[in-house]
N, C-alpha and C positions, 0 to 999 in steps of 0.2 A: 904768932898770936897777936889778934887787935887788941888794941886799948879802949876803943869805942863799941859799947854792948851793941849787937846784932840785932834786939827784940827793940829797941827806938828804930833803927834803920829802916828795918822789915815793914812798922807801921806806915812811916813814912811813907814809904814804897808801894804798900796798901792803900793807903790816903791817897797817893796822886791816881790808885785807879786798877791798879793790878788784881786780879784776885788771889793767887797764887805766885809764890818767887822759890826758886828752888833752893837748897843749901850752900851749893856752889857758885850761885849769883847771888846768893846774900852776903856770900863771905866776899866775892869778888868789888860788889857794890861798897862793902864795906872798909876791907882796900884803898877803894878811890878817895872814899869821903877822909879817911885818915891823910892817903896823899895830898887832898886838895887841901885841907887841914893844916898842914902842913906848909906849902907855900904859900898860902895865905897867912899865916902865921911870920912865917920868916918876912913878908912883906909889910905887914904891919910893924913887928920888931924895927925894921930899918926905919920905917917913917919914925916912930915914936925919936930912935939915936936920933935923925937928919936932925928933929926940933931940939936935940937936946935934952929929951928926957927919958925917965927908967920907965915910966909908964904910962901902959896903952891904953889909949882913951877912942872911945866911939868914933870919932874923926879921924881916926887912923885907920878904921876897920872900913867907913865907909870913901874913904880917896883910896885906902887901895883894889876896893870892889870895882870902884868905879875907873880908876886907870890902868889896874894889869889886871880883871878878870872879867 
């Protein structure tokens, strides 16, 4: 089971252009965004410790866009 609702995903999905997504690529789509979610998350986690602190600030999210994704 995801954690992330599938009816945000889908629009999204719709929004860049699709008209149709089937159930087994939404769930799959959905999938992804959680994995990428995910290490993005674990990478920000490290920068915020590297500076020394518990918590994650906008600057973390965008140095680790911008050097691991």
């Amino acid at each position: 089971m995801t954690e992330i609702p599938k009816a945000p995903v889908t629009r999204i999905v719709k929004n860049a252009g699709a008209e149709r997504i089937s159930k087994d690529a939404e769930e799959k789509i959905v999938e992804a965004v959680e994995a990428y979610t995910e290490k993005l998350a674990s990478a920000v986690i490290d920068l915020a410790k590297h500076a020394d602190r518990k918590t994650i600030q906008a600057e973390d999210v965008e140095l680790a866009l911008k050097h691991f994704y």
